[in-house]
N, C-alpha and C positions, 0 to 999 in steps of 0.2 A: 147593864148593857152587854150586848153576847159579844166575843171579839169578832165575830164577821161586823155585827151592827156598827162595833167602832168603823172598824174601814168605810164601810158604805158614807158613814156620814163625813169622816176625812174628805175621800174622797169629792163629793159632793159640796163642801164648805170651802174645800181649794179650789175646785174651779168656776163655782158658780155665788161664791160670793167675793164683792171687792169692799176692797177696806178704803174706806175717804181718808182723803188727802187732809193731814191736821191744819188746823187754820186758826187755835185758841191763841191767844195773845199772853205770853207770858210777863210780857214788860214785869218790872220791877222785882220778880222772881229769883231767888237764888233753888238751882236745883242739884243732886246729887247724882251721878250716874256710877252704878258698880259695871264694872265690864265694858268701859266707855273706850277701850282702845278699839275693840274688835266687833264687828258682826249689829246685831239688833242693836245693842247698846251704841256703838259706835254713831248707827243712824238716827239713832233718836237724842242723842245730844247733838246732833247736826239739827234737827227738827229743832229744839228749844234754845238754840242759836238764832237758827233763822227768825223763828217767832218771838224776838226781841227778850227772852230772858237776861237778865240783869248781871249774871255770875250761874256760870256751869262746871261745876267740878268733876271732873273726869278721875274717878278711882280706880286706878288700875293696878294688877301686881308688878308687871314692868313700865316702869317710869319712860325708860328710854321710848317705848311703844305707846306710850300715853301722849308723848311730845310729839310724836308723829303725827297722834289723832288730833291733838289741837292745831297744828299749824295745817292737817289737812281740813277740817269743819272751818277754820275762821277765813281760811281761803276762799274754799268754795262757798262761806257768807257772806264774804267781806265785814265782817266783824270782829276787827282783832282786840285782843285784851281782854276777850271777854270768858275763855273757859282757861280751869287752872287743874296742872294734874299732881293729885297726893297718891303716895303708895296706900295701898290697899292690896290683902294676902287672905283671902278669907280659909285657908288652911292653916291661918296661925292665928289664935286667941286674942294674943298680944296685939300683933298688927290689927285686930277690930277694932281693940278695946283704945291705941294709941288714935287712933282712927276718928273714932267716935269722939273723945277727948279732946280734939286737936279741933274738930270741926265747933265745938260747942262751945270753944275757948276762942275762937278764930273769926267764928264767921257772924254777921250784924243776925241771920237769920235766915232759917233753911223753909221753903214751903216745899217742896217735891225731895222725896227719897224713892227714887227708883233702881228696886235692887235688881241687875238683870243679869249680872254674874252669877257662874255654873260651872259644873264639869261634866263630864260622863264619860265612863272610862269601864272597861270589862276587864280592868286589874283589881284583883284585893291589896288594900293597901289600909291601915289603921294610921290615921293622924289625929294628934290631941288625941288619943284615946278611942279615937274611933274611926269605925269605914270612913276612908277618905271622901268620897260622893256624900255621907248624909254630913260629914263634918263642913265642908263647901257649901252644900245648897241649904242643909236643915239649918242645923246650929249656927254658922256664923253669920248665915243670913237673918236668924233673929235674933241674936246678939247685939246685934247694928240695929236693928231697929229698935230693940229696947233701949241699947244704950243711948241713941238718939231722941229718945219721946221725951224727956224731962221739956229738952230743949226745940221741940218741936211746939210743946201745947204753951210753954212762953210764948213762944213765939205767935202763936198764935189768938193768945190773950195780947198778945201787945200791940198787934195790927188788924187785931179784927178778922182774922182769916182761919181757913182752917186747913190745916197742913195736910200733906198726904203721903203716906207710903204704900207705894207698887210694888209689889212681891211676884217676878216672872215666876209661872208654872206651864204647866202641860197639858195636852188633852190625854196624855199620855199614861195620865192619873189612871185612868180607868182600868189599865189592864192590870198590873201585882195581884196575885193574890194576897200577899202578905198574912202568911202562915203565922209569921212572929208574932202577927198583934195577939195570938191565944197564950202565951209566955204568962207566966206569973205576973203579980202586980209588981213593977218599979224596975221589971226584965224584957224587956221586949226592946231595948239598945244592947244590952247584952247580948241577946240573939241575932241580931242583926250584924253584932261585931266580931260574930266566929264564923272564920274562913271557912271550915267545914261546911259544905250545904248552901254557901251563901251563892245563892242565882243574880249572879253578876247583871246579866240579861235584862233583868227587873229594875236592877240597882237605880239606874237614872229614873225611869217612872216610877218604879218608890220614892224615890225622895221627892218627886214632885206631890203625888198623894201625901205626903207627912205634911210636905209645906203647906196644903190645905187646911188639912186636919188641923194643923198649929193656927193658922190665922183664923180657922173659924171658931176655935174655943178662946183664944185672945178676943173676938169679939163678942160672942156669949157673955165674957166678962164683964165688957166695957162697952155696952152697947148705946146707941143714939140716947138721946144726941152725949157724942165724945167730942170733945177739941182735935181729935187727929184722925184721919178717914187712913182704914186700913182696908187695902184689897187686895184682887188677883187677877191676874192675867195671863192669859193664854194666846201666842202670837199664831200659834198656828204650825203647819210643815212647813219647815224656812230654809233658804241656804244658811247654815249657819255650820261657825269651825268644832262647832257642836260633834257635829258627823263625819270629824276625820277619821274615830276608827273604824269607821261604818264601810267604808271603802266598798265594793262593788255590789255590795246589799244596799248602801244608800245612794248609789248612783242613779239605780233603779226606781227606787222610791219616789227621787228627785222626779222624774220624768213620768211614772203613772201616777203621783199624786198629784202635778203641778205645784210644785215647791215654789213657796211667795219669796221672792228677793228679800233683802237683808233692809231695804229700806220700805217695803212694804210690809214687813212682819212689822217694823218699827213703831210703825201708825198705830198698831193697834196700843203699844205703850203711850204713847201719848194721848191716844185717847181714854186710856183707861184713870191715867193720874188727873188728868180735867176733868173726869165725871163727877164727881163733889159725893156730896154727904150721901146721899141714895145709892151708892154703890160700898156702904161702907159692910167687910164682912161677905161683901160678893163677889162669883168667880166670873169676870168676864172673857170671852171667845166671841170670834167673827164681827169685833166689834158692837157688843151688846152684852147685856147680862146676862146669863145661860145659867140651868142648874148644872151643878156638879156632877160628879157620878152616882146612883143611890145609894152607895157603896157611904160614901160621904154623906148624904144629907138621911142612912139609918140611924135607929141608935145604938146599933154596932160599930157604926162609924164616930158617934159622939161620944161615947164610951171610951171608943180609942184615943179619941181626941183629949178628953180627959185625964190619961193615965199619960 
């Protein structure tokens, strides 16, 4: 897709498409939310509140700000007792890995992992080892989700269900060039992780394109029928604290692209973790299945996917 193409169709998917109002019944569900103090994530554990889920875990880095978001969702559902919030730090390894541990040791049974925590930041910065951005969105986001599959597809043999993990991405995939994936075999984090050269600019839609790249070769692997539905989603241009450093560039954006509210970008999460087995391995936007970039579904893009 040319980068004008991209625009045309932003533009065009924000103001002339609406996302439905979620209405699937979670009853008896326990779900996971990363990033559930703030923004998307915020609204979409309000949605799986309202929609009678059973137990809503709110993962957030600040606890204090977690306590906020529960006592603000069980209000406005009148449903108190019903979400719980653990730390979560997805820039620290450890904090996954305790994470992960604590949930699988703790909880009767998790059917929804929805990772919707992120960063995006025009600083270089290496944590664990690497670019703070792919450390955040790449790595620890599937960290958590592997760490958590044992005790997903239990779970899922033991209720007869089949679990799901939502992996927020971007339409934003499309633009990287991503020069690094031509790096040697087993370097192409390496090159990503010197400051020298690195197009900060990109950094956040990079890592959205990798997060692709990663769940679609995870499902190459393990493909239907699996015990655990792995997908993607794409909420769209959102108000989101996503775009604090975006400051008088994203103001504007806001306003010619029609930026969907933080509770409509949300819909699309929920709909995207109710779509069941047929969405397992695919990138949903605008509320539907949509291919990827070609960029993704070459096999320049599978290649990379691979290495």
């Amino acid at each position: 897709m040319s980068g004008f193409q991209f625009w045309v169709d932003l533009f065009k998917n924000q103001w002339f498409t609406t996302i439905p109002y979620p209405t699937t019944d979670f009853s008896g569900q326990t779900i996971i939310v990363t990033g559930a103090n703030v923004g998307l994530g915020l609204e979409a554990a309000r949605h799986f509140v309202r929609l009678h889920a059973t137990k809503v875990i709110l993962a957030c880095r600040s606890t204090s700000k977690g306590e906020d978001a529960k006592r603000d969702i069980e209000a406005s559902t009148q449903r108190p007792d019903t979400c719980e919030v653990w730390p979560l730090d997805l820039s620290s390894y450890e904090s996954v890995k305790a994470f992960a541990a604590r949930a699988t040791r703790e909880l009767a049974r998790i059917d929804i992992v929805l990772e919707s925590a992120g960063v995006a930041t025009g600083s270089f910065a290496l944590v664990e080892g690497n670019e703070s951005t792919l450390t955040t969105n790449v790595v620890s986001t599937y960290l958590l989700a592997l760490l958590l599959l044992p005790k997903l597809k239990s779970v899922g043999q033991k209720y007869n269900v089949r679990p799901t993990v939502t992996i927020v991405t971007s339409d934003t995939h499309v633009q990287p060039a991503f020069e690094e994936r031509k790096a040697p075999q087993g370097k192409i984090f390496e090159a990503l992780n010197t400051e020298k050269g690195a197009n900060m600019g990109e950094r956040y839609p990079l890592s959205k394109l990798l997060e692709i790249l990663a769940g679609r070769e995870i499902v190459r692997r393990h493909p239907q029928p699996y015990p655990v539905v792995l997908n993607l989603v794409n909420p769209g241009f959102c108000h989101s604290s996503l775009m604090r450093e975006m400051h008088l560039v994203g103001l504007v954006m806001k306003y010619i692209f029609g930026a969907r509210s933080t509770e409509q970008g949300s819909r699309t999460y929920v709909q995207a973790v109710a779509m069941g087995p047929e969405s397992h391995g695919k990138y949903m936007s605008n509320a539907r299945i949509e291919d990827p970039s070609a960029f993704v579904r070459s096999e320049d893009g599978a290649e990379t996917g691979r290495r």
